[in-house]
NUZA-515846 format. One record per residue (C-alpha): x negated, y negated, z; residue number from 1. Coordinates in steps of 0.5 Angstrom, whole numbers, plus 500, padded with zeros to 3 digits. Layout:
N
<r><px>X</px><py>Y</py><pz>Z</pz><pos>NUM</pos></r>
...
END
This chain:
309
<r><px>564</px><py>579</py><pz>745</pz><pos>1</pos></r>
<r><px>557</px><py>579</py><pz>748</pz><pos>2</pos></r>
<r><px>554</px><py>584</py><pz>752</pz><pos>3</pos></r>
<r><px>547</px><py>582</py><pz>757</pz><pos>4</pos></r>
<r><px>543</px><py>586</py><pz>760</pz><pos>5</pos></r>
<r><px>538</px><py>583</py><pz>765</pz><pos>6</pos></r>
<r><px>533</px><py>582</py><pz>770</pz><pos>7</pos></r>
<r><px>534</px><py>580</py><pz>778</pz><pos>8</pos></r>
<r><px>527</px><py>577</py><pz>782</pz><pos>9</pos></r>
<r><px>529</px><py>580</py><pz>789</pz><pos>10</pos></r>
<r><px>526</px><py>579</py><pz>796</pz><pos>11</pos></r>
<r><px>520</px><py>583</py><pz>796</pz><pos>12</pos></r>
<r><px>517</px><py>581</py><pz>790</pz><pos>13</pos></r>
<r><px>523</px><py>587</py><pz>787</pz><pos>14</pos></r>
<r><px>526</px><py>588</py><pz>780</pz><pos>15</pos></r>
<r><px>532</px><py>589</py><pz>779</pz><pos>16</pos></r>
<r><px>535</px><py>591</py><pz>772</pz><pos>17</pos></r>
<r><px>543</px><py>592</py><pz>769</pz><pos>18</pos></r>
<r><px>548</px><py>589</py><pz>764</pz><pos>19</pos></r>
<r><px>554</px><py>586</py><pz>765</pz><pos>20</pos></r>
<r><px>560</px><py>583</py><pz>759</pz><pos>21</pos></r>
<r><px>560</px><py>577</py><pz>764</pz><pos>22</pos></r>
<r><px>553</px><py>574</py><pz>765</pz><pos>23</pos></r>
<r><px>554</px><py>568</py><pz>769</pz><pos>24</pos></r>
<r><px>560</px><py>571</py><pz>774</pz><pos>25</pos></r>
<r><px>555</px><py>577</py><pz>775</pz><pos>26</pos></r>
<r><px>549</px><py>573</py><pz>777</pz><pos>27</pos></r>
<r><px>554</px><py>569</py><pz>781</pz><pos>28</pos></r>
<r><px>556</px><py>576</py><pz>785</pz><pos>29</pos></r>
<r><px>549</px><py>577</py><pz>786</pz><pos>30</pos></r>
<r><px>548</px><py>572</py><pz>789</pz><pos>31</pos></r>
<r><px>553</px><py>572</py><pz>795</pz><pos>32</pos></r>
<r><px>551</px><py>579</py><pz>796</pz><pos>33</pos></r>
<r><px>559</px><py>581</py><pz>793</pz><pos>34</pos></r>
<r><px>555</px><py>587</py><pz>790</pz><pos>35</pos></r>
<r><px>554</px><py>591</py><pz>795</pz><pos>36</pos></r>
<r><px>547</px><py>596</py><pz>795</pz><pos>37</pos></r>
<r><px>540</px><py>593</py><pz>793</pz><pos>38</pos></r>
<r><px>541</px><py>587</py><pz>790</pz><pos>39</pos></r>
<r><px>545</px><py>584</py><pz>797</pz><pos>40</pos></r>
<r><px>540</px><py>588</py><pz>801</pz><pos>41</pos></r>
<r><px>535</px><py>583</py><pz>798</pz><pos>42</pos></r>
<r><px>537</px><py>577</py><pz>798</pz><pos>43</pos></r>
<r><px>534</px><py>571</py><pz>795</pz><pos>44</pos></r>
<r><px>534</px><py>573</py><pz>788</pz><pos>45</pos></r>
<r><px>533</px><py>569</py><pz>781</pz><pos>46</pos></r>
<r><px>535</px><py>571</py><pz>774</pz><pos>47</pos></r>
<r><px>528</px><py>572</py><pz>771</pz><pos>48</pos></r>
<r><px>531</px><py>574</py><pz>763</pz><pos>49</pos></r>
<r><px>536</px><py>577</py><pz>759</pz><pos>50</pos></r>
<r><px>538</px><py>579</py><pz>753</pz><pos>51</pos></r>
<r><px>544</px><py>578</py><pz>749</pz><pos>52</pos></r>
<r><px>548</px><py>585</py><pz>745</pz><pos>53</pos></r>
<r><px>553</px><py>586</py><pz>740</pz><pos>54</pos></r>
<r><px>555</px><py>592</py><pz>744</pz><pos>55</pos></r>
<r><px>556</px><py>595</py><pz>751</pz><pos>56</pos></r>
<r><px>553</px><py>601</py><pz>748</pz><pos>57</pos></r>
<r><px>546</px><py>596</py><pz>746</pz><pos>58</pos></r>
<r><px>546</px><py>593</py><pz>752</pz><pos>59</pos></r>
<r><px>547</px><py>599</py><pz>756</pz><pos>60</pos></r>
<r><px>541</px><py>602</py><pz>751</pz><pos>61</pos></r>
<r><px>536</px><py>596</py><pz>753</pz><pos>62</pos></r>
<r><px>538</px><py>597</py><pz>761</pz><pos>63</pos></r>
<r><px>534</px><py>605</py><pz>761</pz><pos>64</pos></r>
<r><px>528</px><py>602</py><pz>757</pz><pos>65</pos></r>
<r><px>527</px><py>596</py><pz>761</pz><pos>66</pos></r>
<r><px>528</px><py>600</py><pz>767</pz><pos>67</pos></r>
<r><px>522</px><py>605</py><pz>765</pz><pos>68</pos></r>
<r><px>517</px><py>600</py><pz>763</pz><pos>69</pos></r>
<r><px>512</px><py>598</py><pz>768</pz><pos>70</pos></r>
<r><px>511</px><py>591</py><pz>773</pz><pos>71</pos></r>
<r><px>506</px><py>590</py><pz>768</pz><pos>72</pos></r>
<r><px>510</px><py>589</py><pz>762</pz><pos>73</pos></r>
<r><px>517</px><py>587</py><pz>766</pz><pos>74</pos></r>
<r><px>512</px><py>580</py><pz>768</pz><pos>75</pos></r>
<r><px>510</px><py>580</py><pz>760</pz><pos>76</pos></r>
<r><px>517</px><py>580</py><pz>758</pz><pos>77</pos></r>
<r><px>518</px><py>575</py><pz>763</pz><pos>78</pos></r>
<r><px>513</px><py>570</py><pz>760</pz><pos>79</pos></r>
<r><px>514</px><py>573</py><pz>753</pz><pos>80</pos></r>
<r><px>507</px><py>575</py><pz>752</pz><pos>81</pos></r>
<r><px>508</px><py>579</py><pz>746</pz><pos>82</pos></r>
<r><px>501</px><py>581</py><pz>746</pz><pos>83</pos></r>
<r><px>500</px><py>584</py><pz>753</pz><pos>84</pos></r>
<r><px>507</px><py>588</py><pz>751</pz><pos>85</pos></r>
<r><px>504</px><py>591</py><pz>746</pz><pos>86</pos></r>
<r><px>497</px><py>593</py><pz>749</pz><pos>87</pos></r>
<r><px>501</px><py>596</py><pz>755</pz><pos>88</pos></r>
<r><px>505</px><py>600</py><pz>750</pz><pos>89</pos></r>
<r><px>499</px><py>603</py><pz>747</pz><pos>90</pos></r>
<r><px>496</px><py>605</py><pz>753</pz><pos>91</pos></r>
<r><px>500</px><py>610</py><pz>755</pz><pos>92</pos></r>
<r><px>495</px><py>613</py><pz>760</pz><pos>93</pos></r>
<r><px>497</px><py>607</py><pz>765</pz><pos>94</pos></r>
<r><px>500</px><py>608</py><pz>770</pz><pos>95</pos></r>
<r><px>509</px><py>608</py><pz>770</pz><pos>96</pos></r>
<r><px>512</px><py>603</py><pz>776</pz><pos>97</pos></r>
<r><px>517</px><py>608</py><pz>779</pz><pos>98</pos></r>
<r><px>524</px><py>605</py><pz>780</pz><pos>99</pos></r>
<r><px>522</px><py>606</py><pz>788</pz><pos>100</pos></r>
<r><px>517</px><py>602</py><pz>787</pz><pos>101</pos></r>
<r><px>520</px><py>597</py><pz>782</pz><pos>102</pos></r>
<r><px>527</px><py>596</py><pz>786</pz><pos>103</pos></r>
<r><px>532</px><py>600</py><pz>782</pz><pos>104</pos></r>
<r><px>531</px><py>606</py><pz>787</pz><pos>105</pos></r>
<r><px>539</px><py>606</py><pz>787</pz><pos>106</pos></r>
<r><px>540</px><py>606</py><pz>779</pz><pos>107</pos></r>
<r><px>538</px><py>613</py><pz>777</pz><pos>108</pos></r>
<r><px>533</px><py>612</py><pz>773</pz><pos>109</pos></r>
<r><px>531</px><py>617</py><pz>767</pz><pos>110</pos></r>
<r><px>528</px><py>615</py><pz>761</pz><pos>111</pos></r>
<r><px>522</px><py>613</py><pz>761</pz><pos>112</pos></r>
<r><px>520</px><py>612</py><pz>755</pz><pos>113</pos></r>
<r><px>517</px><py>606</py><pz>752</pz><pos>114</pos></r>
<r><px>522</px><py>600</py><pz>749</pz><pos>115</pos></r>
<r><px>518</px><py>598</py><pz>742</pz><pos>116</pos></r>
<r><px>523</px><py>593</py><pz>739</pz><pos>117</pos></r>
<r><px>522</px><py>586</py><pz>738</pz><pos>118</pos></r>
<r><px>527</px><py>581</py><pz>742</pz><pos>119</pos></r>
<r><px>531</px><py>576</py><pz>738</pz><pos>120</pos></r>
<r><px>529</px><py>570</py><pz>740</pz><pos>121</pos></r>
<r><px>535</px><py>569</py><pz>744</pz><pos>122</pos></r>
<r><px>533</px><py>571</py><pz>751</pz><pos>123</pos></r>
<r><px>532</px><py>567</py><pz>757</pz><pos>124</pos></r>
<r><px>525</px><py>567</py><pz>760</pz><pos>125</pos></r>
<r><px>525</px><py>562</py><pz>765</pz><pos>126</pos></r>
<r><px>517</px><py>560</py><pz>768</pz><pos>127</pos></r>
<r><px>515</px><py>564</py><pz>772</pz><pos>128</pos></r>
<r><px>508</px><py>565</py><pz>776</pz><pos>129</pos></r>
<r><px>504</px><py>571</py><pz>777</pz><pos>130</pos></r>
<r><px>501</px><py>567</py><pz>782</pz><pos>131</pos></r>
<r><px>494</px><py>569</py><pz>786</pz><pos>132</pos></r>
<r><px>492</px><py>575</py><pz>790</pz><pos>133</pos></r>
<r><px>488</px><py>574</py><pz>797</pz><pos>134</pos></r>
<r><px>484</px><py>577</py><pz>802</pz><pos>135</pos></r>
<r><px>484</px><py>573</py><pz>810</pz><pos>136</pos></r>
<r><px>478</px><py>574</py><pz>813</pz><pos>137</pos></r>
<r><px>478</px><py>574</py><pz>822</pz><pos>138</pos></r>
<r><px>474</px><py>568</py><pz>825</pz><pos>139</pos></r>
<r><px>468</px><py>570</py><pz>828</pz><pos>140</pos></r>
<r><px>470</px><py>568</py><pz>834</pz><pos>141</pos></r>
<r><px>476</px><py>570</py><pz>834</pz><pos>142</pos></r>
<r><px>477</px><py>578</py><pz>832</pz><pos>143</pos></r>
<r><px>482</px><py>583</py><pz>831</pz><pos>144</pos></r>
<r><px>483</px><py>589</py><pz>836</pz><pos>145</pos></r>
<r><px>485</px><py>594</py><pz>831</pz><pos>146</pos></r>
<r><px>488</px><py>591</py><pz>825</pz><pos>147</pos></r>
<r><px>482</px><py>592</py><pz>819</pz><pos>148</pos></r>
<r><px>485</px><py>587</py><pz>813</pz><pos>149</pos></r>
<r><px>490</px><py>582</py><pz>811</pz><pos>150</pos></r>
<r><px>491</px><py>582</py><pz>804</pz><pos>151</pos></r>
<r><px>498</px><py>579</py><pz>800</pz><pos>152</pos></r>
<r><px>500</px><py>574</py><pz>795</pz><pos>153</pos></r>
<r><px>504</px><py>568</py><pz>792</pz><pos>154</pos></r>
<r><px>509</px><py>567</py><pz>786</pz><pos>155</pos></r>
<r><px>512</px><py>562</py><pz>784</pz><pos>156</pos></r>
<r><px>520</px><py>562</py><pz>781</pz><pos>157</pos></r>
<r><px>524</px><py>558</py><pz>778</pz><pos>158</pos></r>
<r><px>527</px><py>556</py><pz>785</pz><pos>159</pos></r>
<r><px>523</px><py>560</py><pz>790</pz><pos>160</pos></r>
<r><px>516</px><py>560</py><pz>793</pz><pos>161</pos></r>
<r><px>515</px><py>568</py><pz>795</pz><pos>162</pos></r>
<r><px>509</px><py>570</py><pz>799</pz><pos>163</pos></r>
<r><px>507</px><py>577</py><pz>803</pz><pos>164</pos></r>
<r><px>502</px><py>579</py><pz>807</pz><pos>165</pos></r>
<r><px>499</px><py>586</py><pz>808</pz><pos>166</pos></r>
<r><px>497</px><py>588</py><pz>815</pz><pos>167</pos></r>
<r><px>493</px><py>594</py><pz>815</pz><pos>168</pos></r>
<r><px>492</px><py>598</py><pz>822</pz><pos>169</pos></r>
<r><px>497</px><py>595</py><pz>825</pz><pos>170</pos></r>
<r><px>498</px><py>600</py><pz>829</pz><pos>171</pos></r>
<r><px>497</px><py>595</py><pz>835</pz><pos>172</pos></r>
<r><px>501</px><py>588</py><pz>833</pz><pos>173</pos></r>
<r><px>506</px><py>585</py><pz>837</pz><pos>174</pos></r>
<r><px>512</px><py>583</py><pz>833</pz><pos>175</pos></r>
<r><px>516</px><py>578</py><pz>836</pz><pos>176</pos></r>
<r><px>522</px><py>579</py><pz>837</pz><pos>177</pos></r>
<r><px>528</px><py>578</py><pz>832</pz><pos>178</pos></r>
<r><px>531</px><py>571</py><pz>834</pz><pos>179</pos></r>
<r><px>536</px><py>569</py><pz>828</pz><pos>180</pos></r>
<r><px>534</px><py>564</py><pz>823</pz><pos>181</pos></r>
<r><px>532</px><py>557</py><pz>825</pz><pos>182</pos></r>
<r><px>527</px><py>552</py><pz>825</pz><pos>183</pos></r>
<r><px>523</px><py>553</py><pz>832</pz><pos>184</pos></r>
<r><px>516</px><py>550</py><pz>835</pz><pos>185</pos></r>
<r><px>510</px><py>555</py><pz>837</pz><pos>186</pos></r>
<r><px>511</px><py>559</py><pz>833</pz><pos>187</pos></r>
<r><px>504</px><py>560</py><pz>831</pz><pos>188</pos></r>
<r><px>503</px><py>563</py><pz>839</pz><pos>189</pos></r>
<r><px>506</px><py>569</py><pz>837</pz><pos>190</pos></r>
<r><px>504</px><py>573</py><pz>830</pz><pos>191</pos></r>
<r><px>505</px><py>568</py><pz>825</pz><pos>192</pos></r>
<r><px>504</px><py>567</py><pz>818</pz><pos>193</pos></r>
<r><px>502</px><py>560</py><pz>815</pz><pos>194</pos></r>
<r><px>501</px><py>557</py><pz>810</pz><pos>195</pos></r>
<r><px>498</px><py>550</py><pz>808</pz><pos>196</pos></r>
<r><px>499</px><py>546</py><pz>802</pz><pos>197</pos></r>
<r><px>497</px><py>539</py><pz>799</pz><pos>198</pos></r>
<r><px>497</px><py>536</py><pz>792</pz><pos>199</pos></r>
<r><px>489</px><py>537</py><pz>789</pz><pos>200</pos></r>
<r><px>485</px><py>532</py><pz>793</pz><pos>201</pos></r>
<r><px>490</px><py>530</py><pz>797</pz><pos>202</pos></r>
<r><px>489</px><py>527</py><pz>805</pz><pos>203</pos></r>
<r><px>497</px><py>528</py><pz>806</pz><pos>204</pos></r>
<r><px>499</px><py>536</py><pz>807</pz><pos>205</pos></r>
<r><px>505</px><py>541</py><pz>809</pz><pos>206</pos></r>
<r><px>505</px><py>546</py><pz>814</pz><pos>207</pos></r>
<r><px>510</px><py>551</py><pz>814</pz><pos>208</pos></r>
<r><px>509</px><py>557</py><pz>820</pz><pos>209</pos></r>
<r><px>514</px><py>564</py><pz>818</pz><pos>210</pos></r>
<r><px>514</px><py>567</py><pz>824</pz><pos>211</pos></r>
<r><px>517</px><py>575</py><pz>822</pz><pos>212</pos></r>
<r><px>522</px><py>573</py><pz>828</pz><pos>213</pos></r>
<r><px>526</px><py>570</py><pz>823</pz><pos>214</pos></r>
<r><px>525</px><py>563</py><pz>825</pz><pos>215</pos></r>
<r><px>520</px><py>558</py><pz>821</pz><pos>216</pos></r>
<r><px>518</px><py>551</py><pz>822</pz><pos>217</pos></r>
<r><px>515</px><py>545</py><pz>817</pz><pos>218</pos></r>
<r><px>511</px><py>539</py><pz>819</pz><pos>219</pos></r>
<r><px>508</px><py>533</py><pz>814</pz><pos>220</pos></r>
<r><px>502</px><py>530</py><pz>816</pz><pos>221</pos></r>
<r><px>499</px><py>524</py><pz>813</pz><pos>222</pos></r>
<r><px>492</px><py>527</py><pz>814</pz><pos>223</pos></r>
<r><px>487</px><py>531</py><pz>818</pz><pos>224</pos></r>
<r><px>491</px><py>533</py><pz>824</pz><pos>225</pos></r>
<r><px>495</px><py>525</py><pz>824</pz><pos>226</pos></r>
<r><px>502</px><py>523</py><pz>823</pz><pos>227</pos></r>
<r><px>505</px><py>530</py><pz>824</pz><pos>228</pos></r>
<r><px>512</px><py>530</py><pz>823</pz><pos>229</pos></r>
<r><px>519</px><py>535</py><pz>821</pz><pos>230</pos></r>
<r><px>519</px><py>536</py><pz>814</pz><pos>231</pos></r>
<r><px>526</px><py>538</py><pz>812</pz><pos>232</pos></r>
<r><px>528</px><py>543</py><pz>808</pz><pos>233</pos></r>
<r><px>534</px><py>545</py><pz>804</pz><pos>234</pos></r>
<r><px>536</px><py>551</py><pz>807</pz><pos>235</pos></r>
<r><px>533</px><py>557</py><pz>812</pz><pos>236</pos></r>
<r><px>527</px><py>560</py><pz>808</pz><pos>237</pos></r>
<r><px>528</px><py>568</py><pz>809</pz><pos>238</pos></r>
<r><px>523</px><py>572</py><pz>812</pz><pos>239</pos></r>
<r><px>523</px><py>579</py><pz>813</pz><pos>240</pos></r>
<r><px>518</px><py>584</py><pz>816</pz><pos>241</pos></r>
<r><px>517</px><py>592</py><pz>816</pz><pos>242</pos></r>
<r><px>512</px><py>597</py><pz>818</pz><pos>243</pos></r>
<r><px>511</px><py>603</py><pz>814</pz><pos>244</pos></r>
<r><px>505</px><py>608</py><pz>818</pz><pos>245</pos></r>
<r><px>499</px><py>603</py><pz>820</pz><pos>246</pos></r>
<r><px>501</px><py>598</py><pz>815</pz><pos>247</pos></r>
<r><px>506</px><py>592</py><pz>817</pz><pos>248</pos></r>
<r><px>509</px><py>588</py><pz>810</pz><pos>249</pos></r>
<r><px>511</px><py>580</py><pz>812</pz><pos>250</pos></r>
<r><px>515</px><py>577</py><pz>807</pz><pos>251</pos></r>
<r><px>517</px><py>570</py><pz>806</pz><pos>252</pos></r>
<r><px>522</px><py>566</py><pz>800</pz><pos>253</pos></r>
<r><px>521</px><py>559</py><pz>801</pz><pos>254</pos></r>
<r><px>526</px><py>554</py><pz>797</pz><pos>255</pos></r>
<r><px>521</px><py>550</py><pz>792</pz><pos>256</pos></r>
<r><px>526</px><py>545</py><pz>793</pz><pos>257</pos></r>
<r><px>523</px><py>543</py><pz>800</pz><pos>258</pos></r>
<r><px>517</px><py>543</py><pz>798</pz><pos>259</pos></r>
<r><px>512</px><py>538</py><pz>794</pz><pos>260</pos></r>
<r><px>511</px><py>538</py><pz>786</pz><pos>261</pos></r>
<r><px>505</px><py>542</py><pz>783</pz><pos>262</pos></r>
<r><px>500</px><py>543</py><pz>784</pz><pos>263</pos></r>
<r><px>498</px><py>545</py><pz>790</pz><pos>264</pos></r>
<r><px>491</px><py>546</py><pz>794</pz><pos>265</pos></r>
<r><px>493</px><py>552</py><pz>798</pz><pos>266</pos></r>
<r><px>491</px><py>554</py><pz>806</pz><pos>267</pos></r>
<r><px>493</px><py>561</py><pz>807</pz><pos>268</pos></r>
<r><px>493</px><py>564</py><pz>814</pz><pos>269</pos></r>
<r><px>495</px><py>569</py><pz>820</pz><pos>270</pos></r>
<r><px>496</px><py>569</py><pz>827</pz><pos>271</pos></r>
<r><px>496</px><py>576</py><pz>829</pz><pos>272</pos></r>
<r><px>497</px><py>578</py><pz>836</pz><pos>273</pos></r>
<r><px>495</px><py>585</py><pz>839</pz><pos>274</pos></r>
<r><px>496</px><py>590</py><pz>845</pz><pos>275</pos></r>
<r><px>492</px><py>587</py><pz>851</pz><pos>276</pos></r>
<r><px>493</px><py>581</py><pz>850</pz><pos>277</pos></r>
<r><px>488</px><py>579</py><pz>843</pz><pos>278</pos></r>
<r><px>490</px><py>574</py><pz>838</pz><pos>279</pos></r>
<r><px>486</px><py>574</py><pz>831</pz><pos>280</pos></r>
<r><px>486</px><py>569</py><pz>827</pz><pos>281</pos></r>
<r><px>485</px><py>570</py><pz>819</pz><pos>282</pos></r>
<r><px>485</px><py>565</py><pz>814</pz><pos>283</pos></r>
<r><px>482</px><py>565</py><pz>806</pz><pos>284</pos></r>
<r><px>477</px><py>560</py><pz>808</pz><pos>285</pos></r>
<r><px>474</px><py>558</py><pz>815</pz><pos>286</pos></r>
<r><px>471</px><py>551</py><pz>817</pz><pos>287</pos></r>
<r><px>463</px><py>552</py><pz>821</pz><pos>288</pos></r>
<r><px>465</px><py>552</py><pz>828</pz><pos>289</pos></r>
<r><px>472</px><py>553</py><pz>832</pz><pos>290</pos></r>
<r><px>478</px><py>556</py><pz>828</pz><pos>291</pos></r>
<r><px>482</px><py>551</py><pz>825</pz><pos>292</pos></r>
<r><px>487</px><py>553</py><pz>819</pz><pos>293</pos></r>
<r><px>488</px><py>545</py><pz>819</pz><pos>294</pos></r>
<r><px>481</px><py>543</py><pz>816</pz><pos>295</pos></r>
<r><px>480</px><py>541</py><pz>809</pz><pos>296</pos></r>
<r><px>475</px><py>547</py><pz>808</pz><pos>297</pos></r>
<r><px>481</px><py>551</py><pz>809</pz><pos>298</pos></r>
<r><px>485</px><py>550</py><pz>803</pz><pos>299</pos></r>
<r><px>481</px><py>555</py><pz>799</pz><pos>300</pos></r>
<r><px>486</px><py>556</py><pz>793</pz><pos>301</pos></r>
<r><px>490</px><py>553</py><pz>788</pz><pos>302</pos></r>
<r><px>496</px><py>554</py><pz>784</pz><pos>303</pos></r>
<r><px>498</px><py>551</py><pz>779</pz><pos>304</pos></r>
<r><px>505</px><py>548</py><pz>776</pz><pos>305</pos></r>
<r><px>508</px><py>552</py><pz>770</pz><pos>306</pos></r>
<r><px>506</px><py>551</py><pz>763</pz><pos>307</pos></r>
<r><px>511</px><py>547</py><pz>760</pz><pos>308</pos></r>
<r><px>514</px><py>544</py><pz>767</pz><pos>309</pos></r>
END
């Protein structure tokens, strides 16, 4: 009888880690949230890896050392970069990922030793994209009251599109109010995040506009500004806001199954509304002239399908 210890791609960009003697049926109760605590308060997740063990104790084993490796090496493990392992192995002056800050917070992490033995050839390692980093910057004509940066990024899973936005100084933003998951028009009046992808060289595009009250929307257009129309999306892209200090964190978990195949130019961008009445607008590039996420000069990034997909 096998044992799996595995690892979980949660909201948030978070891992967590465990093991089971059933590996289908506990992904499955993941995924419906039957187990309650992290995994169920983080919800989409994906199996991202696992290994398979002749003993509960092995298994149990690997679970400890995975949950003491870095975000570095868990990414490594995931892609079976064997090479990066092992020079983060060695550099033990780097800096450790807590189990607060790798989402393992309520699994009572103790070893944090370093996991040195090679993996059999048996473990799963679905594709997965460390994706790009960003950095917004405000249209000159259109300039925050308080809020000094935005900054994120967006990761490919098997089957979702992951993304977040770091406001800092958001002291002074107004978030919409929570109004339930659901397709919507407008929502780009308020604080709202979007993004904007075509396939390289493409007139034809996607909007997608996530909006931290839960609600989203998505348009085909056939070129700059023209045939816009509903796209349609497998199910309700899950969006979640939280404020810590002077930072606001927006996160979105997009289905890939609704979007178009890769690779994708990408436009990245944010509305942000502020106390009296200011409205910045962001984005990773800026066309000359008046602000407009939709013109080509916006699509400013790339990111590319998967090795071997």
């Amino acid at each position: 009888m096998p044992f799996w210890t595995y690892m979980l791609h949660c909201r948030g960009g978070l891992f967590y880690i465990g093991h089971t003697d059933d590996l289908e049926r506990r992904i499955g109760e993941h995924r419906s949230g039957l187990i309650a605590g992290f995994t169920a308060d983080h919800l989409p997740l994906e199996l991202v890896w696992s290994e398979s063990f002749q003993t509960r104790d092995d298994a149990q084993a690997a679970e400890r050392k995975l949950k003491g490796w870095s975000r570095a090496k868990k990414l490594a493990l995931i892609r079976g970069d064997w090479d990066r392992i092992s020079a983060l192995a060695k550099n033990k002056g780097g800096a450790w990922t807590s189990s607060a800050e790798a989402g393992e917070g309520a699994m009572g992490i103790s070893d944090r030793s370093t996991w040195r033995d090679p993996l059999p050839s048996n473990s799963v390692r679905p594709e997965l994209v460390e994706g790009l980093s960003f950095n917004l910057e405000p249209h000159p004509a259109a300039l925050p009251a308080q809020a000094s940066a935005i900054t994120g990024s967006v990761r490919l899973l098997p089957h979702w599109l992951r993304l977040r936005w770091k406001v800092e100084d958001a002291g002074r933003v107004i978030v919409p109010p929570f109004a339930g998951k659901g397709r919507a028009d407008g929502l780009w009046q308020r604080t709202c995040f979007e993004l904007f992808l075509r396939a390289p060289g493409a007139q034809g595009y996607v909007e997608l506009n996530l909006s931290p009250s839960e609600q989203w929307a998505a348009y085909d257009f056939t070129g700059y500004r023209a045939g816009m129309a509903g796209r349609a999306m497998p199910r309700d892209p899950e969006c979640t806001v939280r404020r810590g200090g002077k930072v606001l964190i927006f996160d979105a978990a997009v289905p890939l199954a609704g979007l178009p195949p890769l690779p994708w130019d990408l436009g990245i961008s944010a509305v942000i509304e502020e106390e009296g009445g200011v409205k910045s607008l962001w984005a990773l590039r800026h066309a000359e002239g008046k602000a407009d996420f939709h013109a080509p000069a916006c699509f400013a990034a790339r990111l590319a399908a998967p090795q071997g997909s």
